[in-house]
Legacy VTK file of the C-alpha trace (Angstrom):
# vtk DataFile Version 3.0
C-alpha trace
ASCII
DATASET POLYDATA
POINTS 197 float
-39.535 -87.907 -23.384
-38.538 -86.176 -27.004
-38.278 -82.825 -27.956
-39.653 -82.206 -31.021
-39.711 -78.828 -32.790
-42.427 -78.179 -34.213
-41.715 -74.681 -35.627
-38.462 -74.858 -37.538
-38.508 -71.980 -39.627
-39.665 -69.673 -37.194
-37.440 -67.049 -36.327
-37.013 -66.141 -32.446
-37.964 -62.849 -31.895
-37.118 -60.095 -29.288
-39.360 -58.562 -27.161
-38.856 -54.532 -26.980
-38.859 -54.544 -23.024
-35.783 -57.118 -23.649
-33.921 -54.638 -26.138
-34.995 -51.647 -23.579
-33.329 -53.748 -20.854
-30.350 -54.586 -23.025
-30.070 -50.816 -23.713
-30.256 -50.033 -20.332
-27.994 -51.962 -19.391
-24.936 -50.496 -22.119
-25.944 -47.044 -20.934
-25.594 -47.590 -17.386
-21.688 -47.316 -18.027
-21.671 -43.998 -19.652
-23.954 -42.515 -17.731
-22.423 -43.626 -14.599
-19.139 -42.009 -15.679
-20.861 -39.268 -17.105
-22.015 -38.316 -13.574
-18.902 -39.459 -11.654
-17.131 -37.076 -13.654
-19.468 -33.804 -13.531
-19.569 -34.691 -9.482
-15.449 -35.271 -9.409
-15.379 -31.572 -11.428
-17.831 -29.953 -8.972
-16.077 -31.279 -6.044
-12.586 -29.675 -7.635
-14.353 -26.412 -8.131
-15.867 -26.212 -4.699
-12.341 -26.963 -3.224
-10.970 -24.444 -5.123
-13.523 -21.533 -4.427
-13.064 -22.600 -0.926
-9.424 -22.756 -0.710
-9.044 -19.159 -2.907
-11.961 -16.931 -1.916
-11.240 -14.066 -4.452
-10.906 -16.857 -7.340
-14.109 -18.187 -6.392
-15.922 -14.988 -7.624
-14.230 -15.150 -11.053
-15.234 -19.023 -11.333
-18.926 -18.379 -10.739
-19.356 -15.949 -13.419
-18.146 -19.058 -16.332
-19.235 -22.105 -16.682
-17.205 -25.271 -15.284
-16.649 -26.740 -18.751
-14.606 -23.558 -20.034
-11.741 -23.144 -18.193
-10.168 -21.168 -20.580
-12.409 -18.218 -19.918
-11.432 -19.111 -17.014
-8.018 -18.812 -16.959
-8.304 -15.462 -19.085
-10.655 -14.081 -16.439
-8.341 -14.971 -13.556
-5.073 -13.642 -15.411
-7.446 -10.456 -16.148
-8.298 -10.120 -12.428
-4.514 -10.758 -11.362
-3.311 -7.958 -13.522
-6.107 -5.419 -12.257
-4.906 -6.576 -8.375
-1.118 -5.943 -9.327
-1.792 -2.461 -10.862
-3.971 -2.269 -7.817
-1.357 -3.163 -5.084
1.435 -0.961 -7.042
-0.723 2.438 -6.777
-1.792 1.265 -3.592
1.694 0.872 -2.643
2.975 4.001 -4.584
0.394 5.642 -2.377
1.926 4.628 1.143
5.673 5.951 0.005
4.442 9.371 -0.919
2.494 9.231 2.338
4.876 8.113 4.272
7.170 10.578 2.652
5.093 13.597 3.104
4.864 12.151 7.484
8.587 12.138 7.579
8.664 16.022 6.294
5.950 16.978 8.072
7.290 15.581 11.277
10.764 17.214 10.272
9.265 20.955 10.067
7.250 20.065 12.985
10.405 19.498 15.092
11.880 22.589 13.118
9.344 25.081 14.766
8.949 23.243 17.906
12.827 23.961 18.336
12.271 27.583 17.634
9.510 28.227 19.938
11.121 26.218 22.728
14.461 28.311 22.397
12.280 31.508 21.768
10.293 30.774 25.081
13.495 29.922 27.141
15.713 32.986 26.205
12.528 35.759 25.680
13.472 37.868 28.953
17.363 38.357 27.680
16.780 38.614 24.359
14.222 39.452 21.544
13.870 37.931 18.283
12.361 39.578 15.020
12.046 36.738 12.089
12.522 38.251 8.574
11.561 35.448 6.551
10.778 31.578 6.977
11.326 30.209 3.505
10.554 25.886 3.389
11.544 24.094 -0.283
10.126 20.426 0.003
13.266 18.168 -0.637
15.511 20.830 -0.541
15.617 23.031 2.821
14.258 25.080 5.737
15.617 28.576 6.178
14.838 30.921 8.777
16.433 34.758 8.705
15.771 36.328 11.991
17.676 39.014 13.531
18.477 38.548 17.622
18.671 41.172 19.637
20.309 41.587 23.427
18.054 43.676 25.819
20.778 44.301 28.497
23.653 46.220 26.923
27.346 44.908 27.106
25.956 41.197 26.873
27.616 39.569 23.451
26.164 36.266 24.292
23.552 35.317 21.959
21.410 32.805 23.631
18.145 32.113 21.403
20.981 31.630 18.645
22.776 29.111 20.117
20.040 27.338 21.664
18.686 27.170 18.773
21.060 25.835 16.839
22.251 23.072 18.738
18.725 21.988 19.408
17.680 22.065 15.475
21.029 20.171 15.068
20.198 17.725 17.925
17.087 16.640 16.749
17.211 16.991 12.793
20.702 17.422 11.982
21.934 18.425 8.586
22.290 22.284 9.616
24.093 25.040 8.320
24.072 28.612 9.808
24.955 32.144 8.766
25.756 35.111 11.361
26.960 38.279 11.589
26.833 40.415 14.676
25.715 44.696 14.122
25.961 46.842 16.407
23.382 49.401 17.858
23.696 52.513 19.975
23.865 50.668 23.439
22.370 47.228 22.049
23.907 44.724 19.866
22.498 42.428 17.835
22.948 39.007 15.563
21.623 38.616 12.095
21.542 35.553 11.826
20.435 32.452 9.140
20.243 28.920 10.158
19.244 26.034 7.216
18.381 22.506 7.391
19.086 20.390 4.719
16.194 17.994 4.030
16.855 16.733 0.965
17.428 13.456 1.893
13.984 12.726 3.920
LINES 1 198
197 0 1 2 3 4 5 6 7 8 9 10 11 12 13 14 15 16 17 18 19 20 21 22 23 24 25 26 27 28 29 30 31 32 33 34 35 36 37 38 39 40 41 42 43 44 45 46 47 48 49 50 51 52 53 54 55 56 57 58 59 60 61 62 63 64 65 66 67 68 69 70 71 72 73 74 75 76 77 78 79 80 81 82 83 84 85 86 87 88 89 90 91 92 93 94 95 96 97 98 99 100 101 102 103 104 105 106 107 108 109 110 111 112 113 114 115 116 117 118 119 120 121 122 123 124 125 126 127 128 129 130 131 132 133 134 135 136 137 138 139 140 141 142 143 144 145 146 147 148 149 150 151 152 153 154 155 156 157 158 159 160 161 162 163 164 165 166 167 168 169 170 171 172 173 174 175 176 177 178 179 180 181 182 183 184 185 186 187 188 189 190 191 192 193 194 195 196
């Protein structure tokens, strides 16, 4: 059996669902990537919102595609938490600061009343002045009187003193003994230096 052409000049011609298929078929590459790539870039971002929870609010708010809003938005938010964390932390010396003194005149007047209560039958104690300079010093001018004549030992003084220096330190006292009729008495200034709390 032969062959025979019988259309020689005709030209062969495409059919459009062949050059739809053709196109197709180069598409199907860039597409594929296309969506390999915006799934790969999702996956990234939801690791990373995962990973860094505060991060993961400033990625929501742009778009995947610009990370350099992005970035800006991040280095913005790190700045605000530094300025945060150093008034934050600025915050807990001056508290901590203002504990330590407070504790400090606590123990001050809690040494006072104890020796006051102790020694109150022998002697009696009239305070002329409490005077308290934050980071400087507590002074207290008090004048200590005997209630049984002939007795020069000044109790509530030296009780006192040794208690304030026990338990704060730093102390520096002042006294001069006056005499009365039958009584004597002490006038007497004891300081605490808190400058260095």
């Amino acid at each position: 059996m032969i062959n025979i052409n019988l259309y020689k000049n005709k030209k062969p011609k495409l059919k459009i669902t062949t050059i739809l298929f053709l196109v197709a078929i180069l598409l199907l590459p860039v597409l594929g990537y296309r969506i390999t790539l915006t799934t790969l870039k999702n996956n990234e971002m939801q690791k990373i919102r995962l990973a860094n929870p505060q991060s993961g609010v400033v990625l929501r708010e742009t778009p995947i595609s610009d990370y350099d809003d992005s970035i800006r938005l991040l280095t913005l938010k790190d700045e605000e938490t530094k300025t945060q964390i150093s008034i934050l932390q600025n915050e807990r010396r001056n508290l901590e600061r203002a504990l330590v003194y407070a504790m400090i005149t606590r123990k001050f007047f809690k040494a006072v009343d104890a020796s006051y209560h102790k020694h109150s039958q022998e002697e009696r104690v009239f305070v002329e002045s409490i005077q308290i300079e934050r980071k400087s010093k507590i002074e207290i001018d008090f004048f200590d009187i005997q209630l049984k004549a002939g007795n020069t030992q000044f109790l509530f003084f030296q009780d006192v003193l040794s208690s304030i220096d026990r338990i704060i330190g730093n102390t520096r006292n002042q006294s001069q003994q006056i005499g009365f009729v039958e009584l004597s008495a002490l006038k007497a200034k004891i300081t605490v230096d808190t400058s260095k709390f």
